[in-house]
PDB file of N, CA, C and O in Angstrom:
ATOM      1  N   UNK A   1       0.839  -1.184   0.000  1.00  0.00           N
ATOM      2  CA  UNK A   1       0.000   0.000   0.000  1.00  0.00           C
ATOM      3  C   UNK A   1       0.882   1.244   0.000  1.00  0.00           C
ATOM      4  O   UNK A   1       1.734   1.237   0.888  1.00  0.00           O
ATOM      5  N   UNK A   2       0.868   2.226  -0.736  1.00  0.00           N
ATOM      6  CA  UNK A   2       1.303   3.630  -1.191  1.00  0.00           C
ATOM      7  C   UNK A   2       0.685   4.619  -0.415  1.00  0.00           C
ATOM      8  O   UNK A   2      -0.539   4.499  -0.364  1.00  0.00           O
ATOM      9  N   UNK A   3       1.270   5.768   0.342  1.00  0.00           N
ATOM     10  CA  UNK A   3       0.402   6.660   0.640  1.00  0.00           C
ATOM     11  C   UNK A   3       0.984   7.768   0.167  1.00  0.00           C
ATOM     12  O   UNK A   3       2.110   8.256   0.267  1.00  0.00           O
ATOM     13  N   UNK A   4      -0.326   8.161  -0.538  1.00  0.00           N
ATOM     14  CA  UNK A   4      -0.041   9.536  -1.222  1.00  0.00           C
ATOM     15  C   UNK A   4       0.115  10.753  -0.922  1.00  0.00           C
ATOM     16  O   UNK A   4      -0.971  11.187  -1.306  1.00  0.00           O
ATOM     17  N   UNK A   5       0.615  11.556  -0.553  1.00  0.00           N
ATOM     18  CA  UNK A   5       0.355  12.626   0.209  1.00  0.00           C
ATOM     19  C   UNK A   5      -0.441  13.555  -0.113  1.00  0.00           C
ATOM     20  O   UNK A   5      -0.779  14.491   0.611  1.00  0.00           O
ATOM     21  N   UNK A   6      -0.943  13.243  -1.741  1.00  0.00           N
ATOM     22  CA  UNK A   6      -1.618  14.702  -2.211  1.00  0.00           C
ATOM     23  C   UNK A   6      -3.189  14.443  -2.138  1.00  0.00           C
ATOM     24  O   UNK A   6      -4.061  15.075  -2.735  1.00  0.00           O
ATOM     25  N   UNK A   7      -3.353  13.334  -1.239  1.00  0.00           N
ATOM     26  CA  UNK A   7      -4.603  12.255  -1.217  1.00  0.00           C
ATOM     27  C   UNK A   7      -5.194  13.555  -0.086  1.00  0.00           C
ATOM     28  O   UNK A   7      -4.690  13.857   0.996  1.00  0.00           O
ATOM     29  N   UNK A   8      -6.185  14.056  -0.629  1.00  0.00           N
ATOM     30  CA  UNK A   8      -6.798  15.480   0.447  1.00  0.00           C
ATOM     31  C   UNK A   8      -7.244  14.369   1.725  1.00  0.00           C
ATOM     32  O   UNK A   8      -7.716  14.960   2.696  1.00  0.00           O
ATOM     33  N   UNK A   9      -7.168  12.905   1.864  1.00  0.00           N
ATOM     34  CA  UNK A   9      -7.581  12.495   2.767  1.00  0.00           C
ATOM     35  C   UNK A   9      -6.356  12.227   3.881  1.00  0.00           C
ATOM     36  O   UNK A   9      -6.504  11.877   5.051  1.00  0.00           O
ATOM     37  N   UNK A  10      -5.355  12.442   3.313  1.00  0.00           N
ATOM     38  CA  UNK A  10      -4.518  12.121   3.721  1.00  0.00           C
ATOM     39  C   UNK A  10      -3.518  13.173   4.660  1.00  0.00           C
ATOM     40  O   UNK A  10      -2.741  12.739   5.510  1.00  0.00           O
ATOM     41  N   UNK A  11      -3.706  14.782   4.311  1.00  0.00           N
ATOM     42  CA  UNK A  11      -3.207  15.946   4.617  1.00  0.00           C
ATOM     43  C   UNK A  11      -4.774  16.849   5.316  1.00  0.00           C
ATOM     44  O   UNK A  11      -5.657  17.489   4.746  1.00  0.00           O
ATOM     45  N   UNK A  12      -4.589  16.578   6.458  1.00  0.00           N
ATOM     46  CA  UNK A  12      -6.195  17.635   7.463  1.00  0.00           C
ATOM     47  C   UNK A  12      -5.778  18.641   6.966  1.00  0.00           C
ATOM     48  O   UNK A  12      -6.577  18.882   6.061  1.00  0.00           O
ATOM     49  N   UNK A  13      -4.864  19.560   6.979  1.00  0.00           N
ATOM     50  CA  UNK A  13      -4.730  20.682   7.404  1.00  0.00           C
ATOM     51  C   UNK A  13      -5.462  21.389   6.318  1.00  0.00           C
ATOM     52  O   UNK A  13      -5.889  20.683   5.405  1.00  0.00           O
ATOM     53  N   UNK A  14      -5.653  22.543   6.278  1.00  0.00           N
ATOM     54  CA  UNK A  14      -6.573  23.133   5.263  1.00  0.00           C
ATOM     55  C   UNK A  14      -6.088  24.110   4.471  1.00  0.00           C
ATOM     56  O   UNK A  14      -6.370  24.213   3.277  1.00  0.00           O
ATOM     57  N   UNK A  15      -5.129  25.083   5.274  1.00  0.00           N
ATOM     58  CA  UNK A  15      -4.132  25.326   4.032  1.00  0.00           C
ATOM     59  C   UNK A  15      -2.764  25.253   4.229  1.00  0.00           C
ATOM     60  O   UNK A  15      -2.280  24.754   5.245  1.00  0.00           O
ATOM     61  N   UNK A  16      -1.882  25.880   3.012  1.00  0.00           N
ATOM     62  CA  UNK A  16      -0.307  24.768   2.665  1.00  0.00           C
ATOM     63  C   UNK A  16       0.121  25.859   4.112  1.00  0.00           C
ATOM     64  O   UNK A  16      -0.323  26.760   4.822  1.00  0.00           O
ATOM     65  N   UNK A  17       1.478  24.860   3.850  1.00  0.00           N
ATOM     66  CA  UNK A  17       2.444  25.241   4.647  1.00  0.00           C
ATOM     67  C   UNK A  17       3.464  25.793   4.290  1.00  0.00           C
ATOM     68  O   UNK A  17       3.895  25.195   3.304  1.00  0.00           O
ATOM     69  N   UNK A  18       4.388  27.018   4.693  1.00  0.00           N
ATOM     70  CA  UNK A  18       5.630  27.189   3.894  1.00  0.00           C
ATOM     71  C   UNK A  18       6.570  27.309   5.383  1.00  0.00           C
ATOM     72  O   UNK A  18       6.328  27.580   6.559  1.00  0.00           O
ATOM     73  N   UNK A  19       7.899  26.898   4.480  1.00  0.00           N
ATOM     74  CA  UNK A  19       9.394  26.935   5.747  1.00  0.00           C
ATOM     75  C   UNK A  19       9.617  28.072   5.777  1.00  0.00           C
ATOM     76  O   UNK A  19       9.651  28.734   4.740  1.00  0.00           O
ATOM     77  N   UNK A  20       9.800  28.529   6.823  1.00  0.00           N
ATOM     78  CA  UNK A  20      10.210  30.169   7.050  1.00  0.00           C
ATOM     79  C   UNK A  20      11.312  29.912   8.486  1.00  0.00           C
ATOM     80  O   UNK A  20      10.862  29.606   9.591  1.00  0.00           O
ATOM     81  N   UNK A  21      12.654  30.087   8.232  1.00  0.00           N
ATOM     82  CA  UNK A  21      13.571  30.140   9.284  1.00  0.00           C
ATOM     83  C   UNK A  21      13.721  31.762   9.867  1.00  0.00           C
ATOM     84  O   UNK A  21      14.488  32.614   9.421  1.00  0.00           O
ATOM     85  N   UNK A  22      12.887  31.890  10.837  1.00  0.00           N
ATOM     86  CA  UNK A  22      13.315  33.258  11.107  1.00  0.00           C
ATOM     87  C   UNK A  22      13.066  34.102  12.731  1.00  0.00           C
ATOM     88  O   UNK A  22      11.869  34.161  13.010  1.00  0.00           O
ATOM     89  N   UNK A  23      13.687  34.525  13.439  1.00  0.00           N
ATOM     90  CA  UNK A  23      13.170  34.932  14.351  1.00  0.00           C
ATOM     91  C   UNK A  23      11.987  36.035  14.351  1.00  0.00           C
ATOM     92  O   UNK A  23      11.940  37.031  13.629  1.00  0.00           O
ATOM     93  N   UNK A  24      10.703  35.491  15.675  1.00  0.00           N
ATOM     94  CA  UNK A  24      10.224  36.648  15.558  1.00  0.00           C
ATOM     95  C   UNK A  24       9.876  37.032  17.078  1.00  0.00           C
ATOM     96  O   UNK A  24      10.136  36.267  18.006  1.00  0.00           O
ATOM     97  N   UNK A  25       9.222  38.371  17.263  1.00  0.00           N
ATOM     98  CA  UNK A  25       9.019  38.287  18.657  1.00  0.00           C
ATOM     99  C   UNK A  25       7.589  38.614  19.268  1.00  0.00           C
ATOM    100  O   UNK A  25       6.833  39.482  18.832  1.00  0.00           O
ATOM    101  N   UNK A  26       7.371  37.875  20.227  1.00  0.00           N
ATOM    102  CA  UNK A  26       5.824  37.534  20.765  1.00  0.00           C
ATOM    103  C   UNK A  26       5.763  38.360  22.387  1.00  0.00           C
ATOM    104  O   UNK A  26       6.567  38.417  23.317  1.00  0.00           O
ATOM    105  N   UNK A  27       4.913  38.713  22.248  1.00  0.00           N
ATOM    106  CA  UNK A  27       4.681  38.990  23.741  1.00  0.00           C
ATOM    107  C   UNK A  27       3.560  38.246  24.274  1.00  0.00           C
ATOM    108  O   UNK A  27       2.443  37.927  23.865  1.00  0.00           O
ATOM    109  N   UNK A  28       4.511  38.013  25.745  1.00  0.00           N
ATOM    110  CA  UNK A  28       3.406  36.519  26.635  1.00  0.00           C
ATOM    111  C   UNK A  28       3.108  37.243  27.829  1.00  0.00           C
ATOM    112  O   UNK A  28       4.160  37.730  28.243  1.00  0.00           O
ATOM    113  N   UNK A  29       2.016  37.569  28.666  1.00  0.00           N
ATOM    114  CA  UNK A  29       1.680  38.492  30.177  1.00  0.00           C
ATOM    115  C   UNK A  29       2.182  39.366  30.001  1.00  0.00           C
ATOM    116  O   UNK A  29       2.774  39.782  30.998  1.00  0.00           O
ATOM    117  N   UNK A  30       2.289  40.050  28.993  1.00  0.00           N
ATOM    118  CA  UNK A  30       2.971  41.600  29.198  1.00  0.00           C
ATOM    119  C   UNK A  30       4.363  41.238  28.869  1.00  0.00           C
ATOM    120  O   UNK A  30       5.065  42.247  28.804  1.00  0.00           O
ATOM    121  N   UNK A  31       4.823  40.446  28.703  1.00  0.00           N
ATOM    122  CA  UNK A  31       6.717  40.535  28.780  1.00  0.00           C
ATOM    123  C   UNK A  31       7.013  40.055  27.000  1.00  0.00           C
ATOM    124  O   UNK A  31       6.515  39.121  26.372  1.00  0.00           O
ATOM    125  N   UNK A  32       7.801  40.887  26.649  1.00  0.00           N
ATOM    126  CA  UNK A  32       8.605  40.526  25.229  1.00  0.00           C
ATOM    127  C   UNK A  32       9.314  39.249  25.403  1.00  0.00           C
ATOM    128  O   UNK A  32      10.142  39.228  26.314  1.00  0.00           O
ATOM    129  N   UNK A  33       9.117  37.959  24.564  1.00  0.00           N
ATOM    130  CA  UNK A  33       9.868  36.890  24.284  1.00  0.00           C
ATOM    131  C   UNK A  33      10.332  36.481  23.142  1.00  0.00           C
ATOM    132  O   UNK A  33       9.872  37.078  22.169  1.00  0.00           O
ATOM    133  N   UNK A  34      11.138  35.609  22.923  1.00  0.00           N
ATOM    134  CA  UNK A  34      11.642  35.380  21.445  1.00  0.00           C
ATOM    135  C   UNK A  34      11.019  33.792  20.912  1.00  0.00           C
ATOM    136  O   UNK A  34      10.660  32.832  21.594  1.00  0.00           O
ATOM    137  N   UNK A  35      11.059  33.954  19.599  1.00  0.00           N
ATOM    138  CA  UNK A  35      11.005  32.445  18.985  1.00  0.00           C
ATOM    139  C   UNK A  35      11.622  32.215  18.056  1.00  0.00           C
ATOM    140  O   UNK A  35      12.551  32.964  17.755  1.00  0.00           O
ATOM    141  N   UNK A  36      11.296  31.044  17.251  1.00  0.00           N
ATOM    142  CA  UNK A  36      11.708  31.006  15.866  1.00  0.00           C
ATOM    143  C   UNK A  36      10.823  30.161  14.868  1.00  0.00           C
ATOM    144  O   UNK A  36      10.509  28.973  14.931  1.00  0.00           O
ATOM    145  N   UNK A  37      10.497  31.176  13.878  1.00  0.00           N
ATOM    146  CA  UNK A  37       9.360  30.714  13.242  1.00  0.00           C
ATOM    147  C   UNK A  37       9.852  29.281  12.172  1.00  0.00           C
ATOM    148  O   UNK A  37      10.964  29.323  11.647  1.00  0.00           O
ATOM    149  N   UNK A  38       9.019  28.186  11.953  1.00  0.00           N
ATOM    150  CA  UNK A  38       9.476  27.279  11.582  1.00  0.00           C
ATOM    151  C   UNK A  38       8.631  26.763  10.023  1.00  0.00           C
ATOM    152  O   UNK A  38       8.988  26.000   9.125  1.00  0.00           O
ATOM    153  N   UNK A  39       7.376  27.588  10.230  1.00  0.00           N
ATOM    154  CA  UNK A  39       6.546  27.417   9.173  1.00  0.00           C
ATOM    155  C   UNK A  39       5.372  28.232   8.777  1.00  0.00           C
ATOM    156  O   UNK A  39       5.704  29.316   9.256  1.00  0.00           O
ATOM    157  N   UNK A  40       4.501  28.379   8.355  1.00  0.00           N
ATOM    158  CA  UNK A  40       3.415  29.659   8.672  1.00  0.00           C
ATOM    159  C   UNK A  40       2.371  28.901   7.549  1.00  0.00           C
ATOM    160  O   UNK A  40       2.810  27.948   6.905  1.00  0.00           O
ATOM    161  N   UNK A  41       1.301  29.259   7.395  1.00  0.00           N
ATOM    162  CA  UNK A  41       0.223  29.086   6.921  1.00  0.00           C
ATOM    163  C   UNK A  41      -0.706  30.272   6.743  1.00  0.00           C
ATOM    164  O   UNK A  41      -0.281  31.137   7.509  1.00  0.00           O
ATOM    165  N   UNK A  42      -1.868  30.764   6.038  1.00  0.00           N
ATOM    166  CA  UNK A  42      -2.534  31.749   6.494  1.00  0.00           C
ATOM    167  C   UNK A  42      -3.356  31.549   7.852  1.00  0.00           C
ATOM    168  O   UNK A  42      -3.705  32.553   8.474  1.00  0.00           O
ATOM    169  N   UNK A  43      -3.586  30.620   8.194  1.00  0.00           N
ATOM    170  CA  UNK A  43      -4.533  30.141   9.417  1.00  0.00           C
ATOM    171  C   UNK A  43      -3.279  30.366  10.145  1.00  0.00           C
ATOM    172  O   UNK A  43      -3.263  31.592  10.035  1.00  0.00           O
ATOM    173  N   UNK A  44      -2.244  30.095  10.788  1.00  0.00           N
ATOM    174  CA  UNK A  44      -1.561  29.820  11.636  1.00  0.00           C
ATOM    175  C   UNK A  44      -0.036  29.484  11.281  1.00  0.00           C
ATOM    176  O   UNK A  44       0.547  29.380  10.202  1.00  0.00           O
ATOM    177  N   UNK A  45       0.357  29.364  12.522  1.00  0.00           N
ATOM    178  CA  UNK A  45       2.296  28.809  12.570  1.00  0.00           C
ATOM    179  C   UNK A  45       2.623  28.195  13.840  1.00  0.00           C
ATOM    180  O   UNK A  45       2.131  28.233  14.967  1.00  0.00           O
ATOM    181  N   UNK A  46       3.917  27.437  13.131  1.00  0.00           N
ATOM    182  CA  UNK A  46       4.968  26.606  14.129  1.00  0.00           C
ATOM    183  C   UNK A  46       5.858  27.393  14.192  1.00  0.00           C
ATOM    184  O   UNK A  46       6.456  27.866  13.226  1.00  0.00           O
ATOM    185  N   UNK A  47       6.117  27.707  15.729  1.00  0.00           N
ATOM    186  CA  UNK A  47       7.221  28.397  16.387  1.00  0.00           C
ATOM    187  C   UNK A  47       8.316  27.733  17.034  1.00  0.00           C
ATOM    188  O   UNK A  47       8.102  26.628  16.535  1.00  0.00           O
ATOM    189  N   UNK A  48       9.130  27.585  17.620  1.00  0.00           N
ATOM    190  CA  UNK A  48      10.283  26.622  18.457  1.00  0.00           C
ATOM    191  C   UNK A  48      10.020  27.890  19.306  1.00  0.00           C
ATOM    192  O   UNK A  48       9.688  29.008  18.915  1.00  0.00           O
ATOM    193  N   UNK A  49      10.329  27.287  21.009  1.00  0.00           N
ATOM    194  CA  UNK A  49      10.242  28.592  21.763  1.00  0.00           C
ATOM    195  C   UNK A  49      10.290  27.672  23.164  1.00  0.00           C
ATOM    196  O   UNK A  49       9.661  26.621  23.288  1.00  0.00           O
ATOM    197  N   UNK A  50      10.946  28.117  23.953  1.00  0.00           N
ATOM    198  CA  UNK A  50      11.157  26.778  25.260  1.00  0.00           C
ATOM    199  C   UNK A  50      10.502  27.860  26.316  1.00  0.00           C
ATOM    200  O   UNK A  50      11.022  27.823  27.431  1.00  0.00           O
ATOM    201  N   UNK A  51       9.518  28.748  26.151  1.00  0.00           N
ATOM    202  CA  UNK A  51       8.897  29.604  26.733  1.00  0.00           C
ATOM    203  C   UNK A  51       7.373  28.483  26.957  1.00  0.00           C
ATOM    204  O   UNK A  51       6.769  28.066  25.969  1.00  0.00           O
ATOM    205  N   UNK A  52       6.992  28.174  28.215  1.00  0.00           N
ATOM    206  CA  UNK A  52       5.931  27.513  28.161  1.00  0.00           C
ATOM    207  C   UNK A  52       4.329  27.924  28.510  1.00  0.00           C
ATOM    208  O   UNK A  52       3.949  28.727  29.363  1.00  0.00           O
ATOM    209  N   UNK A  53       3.577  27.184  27.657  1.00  0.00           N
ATOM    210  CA  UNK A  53       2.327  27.594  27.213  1.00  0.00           C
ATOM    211  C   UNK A  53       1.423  26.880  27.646  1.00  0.00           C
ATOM    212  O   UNK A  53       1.746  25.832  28.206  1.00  0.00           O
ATOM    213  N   UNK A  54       0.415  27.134  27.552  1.00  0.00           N
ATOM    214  CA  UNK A  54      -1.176  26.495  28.058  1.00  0.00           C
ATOM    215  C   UNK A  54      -2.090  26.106  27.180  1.00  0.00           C
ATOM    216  O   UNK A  54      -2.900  27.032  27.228  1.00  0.00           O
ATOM    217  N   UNK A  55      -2.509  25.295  26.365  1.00  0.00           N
ATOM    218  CA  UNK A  55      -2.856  24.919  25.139  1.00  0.00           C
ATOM    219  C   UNK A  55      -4.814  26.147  25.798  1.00  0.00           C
ATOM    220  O   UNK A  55      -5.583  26.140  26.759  1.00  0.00           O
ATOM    221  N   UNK A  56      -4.672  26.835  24.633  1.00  0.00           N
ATOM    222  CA  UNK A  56      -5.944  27.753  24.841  1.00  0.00           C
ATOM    223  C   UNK A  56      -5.305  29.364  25.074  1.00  0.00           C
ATOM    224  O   UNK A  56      -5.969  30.370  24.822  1.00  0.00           O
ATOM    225  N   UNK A  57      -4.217  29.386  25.480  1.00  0.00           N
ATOM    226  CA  UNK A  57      -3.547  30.452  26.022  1.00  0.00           C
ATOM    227  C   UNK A  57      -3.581  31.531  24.564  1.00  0.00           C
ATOM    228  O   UNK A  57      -3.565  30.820  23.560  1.00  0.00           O
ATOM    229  N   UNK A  58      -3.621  32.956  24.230  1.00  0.00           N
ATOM    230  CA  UNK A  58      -3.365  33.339  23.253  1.00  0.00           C
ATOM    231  C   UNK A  58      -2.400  34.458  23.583  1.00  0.00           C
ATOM    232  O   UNK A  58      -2.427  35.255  24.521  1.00  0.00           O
ATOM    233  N   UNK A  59      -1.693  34.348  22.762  1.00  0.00           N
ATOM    234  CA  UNK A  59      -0.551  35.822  22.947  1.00  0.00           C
ATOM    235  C   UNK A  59      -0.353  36.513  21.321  1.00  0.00           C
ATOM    236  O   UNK A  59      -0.872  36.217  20.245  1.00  0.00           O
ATOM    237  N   UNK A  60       0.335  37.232  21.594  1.00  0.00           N
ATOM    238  CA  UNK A  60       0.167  38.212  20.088  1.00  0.00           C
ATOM    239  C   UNK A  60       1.835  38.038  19.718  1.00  0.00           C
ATOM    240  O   UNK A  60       2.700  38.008  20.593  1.00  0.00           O
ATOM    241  N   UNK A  61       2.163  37.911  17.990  1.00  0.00           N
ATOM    242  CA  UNK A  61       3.264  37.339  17.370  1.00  0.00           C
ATOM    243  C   UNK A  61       3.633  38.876  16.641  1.00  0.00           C
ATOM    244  O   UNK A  61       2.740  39.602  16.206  1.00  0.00           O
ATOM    245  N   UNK A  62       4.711  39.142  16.599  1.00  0.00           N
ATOM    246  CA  UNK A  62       4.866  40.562  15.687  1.00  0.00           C
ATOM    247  C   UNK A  62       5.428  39.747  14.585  1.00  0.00           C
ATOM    248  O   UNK A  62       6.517  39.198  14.749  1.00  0.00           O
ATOM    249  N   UNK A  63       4.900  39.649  13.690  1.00  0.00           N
ATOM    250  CA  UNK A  63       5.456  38.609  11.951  1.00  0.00           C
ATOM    251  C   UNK A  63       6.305  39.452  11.295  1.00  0.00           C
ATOM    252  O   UNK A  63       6.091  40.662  11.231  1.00  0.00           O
ATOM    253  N   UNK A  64       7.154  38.971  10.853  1.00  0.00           N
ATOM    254  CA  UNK A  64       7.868  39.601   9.614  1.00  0.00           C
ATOM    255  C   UNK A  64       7.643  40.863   8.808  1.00  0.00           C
ATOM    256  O   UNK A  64       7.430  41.541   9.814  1.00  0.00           O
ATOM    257  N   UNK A  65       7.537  41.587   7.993  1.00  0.00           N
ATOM    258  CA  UNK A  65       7.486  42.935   7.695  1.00  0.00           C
ATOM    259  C   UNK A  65       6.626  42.063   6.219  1.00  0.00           C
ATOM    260  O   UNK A  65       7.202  41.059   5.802  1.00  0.00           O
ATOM    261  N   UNK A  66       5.369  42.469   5.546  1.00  0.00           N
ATOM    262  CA  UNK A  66       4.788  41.913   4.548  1.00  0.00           C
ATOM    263  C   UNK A  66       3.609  42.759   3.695  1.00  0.00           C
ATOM    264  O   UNK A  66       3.865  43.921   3.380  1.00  0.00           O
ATOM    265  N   UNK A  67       2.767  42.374   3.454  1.00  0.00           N
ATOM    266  CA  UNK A  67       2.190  43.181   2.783  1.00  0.00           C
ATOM    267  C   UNK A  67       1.311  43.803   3.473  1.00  0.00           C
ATOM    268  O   UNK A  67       0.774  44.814   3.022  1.00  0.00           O
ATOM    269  N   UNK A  68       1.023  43.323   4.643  1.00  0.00           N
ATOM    270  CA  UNK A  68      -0.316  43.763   5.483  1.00  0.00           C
ATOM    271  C   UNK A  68       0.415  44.986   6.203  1.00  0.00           C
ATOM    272  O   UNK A  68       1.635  45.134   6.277  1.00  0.00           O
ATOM    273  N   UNK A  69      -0.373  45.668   6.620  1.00  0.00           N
ATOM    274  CA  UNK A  69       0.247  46.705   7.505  1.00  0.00           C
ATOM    275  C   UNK A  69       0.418  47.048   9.240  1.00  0.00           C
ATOM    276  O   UNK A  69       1.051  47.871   9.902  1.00  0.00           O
ATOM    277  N   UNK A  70      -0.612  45.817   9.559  1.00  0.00           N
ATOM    278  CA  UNK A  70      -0.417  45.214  10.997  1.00  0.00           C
ATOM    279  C   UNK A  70       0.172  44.183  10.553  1.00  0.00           C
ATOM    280  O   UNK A  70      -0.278  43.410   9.708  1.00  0.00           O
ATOM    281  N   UNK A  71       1.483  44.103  11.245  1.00  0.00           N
ATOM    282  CA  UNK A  71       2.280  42.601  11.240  1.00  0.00           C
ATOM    283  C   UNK A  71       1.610  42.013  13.125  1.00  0.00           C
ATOM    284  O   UNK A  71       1.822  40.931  13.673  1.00  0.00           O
ATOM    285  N   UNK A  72       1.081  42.805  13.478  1.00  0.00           N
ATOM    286  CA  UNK A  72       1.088  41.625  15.248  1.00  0.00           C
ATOM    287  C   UNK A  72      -0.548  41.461  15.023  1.00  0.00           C
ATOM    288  O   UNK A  72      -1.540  42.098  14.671  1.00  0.00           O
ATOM    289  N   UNK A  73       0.035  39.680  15.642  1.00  0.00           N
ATOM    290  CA  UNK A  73      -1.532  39.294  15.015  1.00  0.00           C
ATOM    291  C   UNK A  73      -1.378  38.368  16.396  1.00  0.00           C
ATOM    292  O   UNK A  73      -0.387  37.829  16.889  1.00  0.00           O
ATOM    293  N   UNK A  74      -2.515  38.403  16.733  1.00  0.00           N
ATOM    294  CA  UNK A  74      -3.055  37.324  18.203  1.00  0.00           C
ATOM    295  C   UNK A  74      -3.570  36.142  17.567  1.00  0.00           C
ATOM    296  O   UNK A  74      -4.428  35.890  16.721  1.00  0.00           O
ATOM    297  N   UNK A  75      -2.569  35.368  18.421  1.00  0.00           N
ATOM    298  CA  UNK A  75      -2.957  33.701  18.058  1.00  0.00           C
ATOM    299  C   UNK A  75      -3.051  32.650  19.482  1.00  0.00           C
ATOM    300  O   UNK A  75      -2.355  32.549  20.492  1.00  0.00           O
ATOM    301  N   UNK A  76      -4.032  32.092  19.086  1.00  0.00           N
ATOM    302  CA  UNK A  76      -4.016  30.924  19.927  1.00  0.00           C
ATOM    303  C   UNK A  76      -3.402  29.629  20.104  1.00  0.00           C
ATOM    304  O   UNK A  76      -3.497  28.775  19.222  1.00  0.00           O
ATOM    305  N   UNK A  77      -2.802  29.431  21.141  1.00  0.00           N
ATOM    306  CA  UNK A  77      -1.730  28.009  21.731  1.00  0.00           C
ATOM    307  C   UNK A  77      -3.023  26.731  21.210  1.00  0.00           C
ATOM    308  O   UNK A  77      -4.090  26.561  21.800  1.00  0.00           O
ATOM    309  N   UNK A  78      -2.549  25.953  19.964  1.00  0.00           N
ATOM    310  CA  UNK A  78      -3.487  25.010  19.787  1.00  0.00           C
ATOM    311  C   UNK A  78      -3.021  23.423  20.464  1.00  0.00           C
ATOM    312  O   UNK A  78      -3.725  22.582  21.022  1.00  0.00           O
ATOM    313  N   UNK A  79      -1.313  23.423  20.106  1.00  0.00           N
ATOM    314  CA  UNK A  79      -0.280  22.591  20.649  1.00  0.00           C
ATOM    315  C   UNK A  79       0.869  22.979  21.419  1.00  0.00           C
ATOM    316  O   UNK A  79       1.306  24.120  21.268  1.00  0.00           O
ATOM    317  N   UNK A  80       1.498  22.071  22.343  1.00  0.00           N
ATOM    318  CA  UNK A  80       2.827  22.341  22.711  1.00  0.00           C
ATOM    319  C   UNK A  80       3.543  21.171  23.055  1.00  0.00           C
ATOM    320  O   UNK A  80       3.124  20.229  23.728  1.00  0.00           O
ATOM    321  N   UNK A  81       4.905  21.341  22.422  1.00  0.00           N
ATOM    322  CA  UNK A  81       5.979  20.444  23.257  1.00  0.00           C
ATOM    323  C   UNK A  81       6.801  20.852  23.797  1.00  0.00           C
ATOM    324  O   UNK A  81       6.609  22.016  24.147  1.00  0.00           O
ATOM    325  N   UNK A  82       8.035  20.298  24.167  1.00  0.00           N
ATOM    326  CA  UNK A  82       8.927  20.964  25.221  1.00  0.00           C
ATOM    327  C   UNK A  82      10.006  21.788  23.860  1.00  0.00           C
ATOM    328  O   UNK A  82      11.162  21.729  24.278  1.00  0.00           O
ATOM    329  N   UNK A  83       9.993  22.123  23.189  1.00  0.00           N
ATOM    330  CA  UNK A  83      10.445  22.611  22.003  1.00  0.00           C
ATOM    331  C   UNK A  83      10.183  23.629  21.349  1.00  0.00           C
ATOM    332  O   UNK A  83      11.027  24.354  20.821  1.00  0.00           O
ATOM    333  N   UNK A  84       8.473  23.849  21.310  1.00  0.00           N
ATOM    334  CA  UNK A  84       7.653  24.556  20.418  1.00  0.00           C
ATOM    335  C   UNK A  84       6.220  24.548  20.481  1.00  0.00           C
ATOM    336  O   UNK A  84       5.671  23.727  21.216  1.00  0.00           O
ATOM    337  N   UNK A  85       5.648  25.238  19.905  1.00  0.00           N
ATOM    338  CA  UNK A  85       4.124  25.250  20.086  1.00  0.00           C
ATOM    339  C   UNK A  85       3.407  25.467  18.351  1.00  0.00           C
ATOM    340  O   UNK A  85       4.111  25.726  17.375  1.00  0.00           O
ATOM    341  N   UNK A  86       2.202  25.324  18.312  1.00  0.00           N
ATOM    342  CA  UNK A  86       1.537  25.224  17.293  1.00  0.00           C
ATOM    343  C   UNK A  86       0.082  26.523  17.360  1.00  0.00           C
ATOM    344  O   UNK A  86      -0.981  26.421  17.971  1.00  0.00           O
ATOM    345  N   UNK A  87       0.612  27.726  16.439  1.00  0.00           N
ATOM    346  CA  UNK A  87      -0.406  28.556  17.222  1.00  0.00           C
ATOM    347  C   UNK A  87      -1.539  28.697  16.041  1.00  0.00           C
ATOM    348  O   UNK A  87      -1.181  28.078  15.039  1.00  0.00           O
ATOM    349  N   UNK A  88      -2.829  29.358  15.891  1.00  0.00           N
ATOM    350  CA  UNK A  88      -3.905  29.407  15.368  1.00  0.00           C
ATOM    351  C   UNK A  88      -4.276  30.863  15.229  1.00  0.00           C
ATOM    352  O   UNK A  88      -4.485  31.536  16.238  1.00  0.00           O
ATOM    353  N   UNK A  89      -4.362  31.348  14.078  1.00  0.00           N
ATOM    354  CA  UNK A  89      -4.845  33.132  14.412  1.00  0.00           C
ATOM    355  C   UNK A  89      -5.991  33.658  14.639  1.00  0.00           C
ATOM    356  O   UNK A  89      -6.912  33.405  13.863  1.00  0.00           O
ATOM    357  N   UNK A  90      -6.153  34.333  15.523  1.00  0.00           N
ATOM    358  CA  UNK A  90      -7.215  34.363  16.210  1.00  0.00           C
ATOM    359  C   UNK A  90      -8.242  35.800  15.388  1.00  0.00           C
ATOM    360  O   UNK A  90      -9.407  36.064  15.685  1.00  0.00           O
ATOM    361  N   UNK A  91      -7.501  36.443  14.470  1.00  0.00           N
ATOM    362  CA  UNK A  91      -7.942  37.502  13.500  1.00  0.00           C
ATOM    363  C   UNK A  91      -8.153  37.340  12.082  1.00  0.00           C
ATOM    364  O   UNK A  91      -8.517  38.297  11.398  1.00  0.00           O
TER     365      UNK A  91
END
């Protein structure tokens, strides 16, 4: 048996993913922290960040410089490991 990856049954997520190596910085309770962005989506991104989280928790990401003119966008903690978290945008 073959598994396809382009099998829409096979990939949940709903939209693509792209690699983005880059630091960015989030603020968590009021305090500036760092991460490193690992992937992004329009729905959301994977961060690396040994800053720990509360799956539900939302904090706000200042993104990269792009076309929009608010780069800080509030997202929600959907996952975490001791590594990184998986956030969701909440705008």
């Amino acid at each position: 048996m073959t598994i396809n990856s382009k099998n829409p049954f096979f990939n949940k997520r709903r939209e693509p993913r792209y690699p983005y190596s880059e630091l960015v910085i989030f603020v968590y309770k009021k305090n500036l922290n760092e991460g490193k962005l690992e992937n992004w989506s329009r729905s959301g991104l994977c961060m690396k960040t040994k800053r720990f989280f509360r799956k539900g928790e939302v904090i706000t990401v200042s993104l990269p410089p792009s076309k929009y003119k608010n780069n800080n966008r509030k997202a929600k903690i959907v996952w975490k490991k001791a590594d990184g978290c998986g956030l969701q945008f909440c705008d």
